[in-house]
C-alpha positions as CSV (number, residue, x, y, z in Angstrom):
1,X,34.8,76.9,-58.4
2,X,35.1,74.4,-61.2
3,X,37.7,74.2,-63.9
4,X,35.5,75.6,-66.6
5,X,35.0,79.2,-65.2
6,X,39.2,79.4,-64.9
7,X,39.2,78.1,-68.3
8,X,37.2,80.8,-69.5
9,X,38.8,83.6,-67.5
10,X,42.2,82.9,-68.7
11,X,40.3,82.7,-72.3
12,X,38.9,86.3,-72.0
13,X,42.1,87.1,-70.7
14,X,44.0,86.7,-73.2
15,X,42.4,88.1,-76.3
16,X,41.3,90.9,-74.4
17,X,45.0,91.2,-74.0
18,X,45.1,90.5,-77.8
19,X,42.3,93.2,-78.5
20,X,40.8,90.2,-80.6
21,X,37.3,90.1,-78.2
22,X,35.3,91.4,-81.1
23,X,31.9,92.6,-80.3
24,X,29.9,91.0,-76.5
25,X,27.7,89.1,-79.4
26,X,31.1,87.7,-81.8
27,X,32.7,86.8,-77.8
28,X,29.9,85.4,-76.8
29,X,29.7,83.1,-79.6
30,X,33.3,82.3,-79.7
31,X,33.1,81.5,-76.4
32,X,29.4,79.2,-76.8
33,X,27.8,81.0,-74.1
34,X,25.5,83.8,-73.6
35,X,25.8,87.6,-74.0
36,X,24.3,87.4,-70.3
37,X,27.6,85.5,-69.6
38,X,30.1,87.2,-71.3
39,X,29.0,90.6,-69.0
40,X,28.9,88.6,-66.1
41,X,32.3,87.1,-66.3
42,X,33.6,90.8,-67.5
43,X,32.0,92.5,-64.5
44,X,33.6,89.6,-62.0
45,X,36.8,90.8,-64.0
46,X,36.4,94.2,-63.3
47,X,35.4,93.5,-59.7
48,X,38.7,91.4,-59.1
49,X,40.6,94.9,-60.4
50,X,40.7,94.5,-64.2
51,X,40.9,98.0,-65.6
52,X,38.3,96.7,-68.9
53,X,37.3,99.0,-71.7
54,X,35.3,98.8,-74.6
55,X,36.8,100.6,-78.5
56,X,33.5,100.9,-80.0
57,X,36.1,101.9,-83.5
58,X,38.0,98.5,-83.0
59,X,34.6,96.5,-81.5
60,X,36.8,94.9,-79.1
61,X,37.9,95.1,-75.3
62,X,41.2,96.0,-73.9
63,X,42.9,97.4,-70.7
64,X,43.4,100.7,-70.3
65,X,46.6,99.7,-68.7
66,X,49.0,96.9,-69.1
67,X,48.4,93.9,-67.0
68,X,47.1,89.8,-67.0
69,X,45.2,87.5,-64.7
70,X,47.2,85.3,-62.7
71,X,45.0,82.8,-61.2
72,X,47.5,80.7,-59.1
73,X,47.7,79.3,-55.3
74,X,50.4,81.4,-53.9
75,X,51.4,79.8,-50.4
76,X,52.6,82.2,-47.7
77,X,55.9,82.1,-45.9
78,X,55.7,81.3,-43.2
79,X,55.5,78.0,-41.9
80,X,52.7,76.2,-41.4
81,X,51.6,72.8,-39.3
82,X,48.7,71.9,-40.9
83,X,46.2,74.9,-40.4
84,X,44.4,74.7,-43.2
85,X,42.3,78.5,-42.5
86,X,46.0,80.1,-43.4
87,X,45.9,78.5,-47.0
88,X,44.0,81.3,-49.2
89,X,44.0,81.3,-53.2
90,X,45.4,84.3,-54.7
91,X,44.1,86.2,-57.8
92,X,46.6,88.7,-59.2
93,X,46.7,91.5,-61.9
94,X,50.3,91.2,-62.6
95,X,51.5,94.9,-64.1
């Protein structure tokens, strides 16, 4: 996965956590990349467990319940002798 598409989800993130998304066409634009993209990127969201809304009053996105991405590498604890197959990234909604 390269750099970029974290960038982007940690972007949407945050002003959907903002409610400052604006319209998929004013998102899109703020974010220099397609309408396409923008639903892509929210479905992937919403896939990953992002409860995503749309306030067609407000024009922007929200969640319908409190919560963030956390895209981190969370190691487990146990302890490990160089397996690499036991090293898993981890992508949390924190609540």
């Amino acid at each position: 996965m390269r750099k970029n598409i974290l960038e982007r989800l940690e972007r949407i993130d945050r002003l959907i956590r903002i409610k400052g998304t604006g319209t998929p066409a004013e998102l899109a634009a703020r974010l220099k990349m397609s309408e396409r993209n923008i639903y892509q990127y929210l479905n992937l969201m919403r896939d990953l467990g992002a409860p995503i809304k749309f306030d067609p009053y407000r024009e922007t996105y929200y969640y319908s319940e409190e919560g963030q991405f956390i895209i981190c590498f969370q190691p487990d604890n146990k302890d490990h002798k160089g397996d690499e197959d036991d090293v898993k990234p981890v992508v949390k909604k924190s609540a």
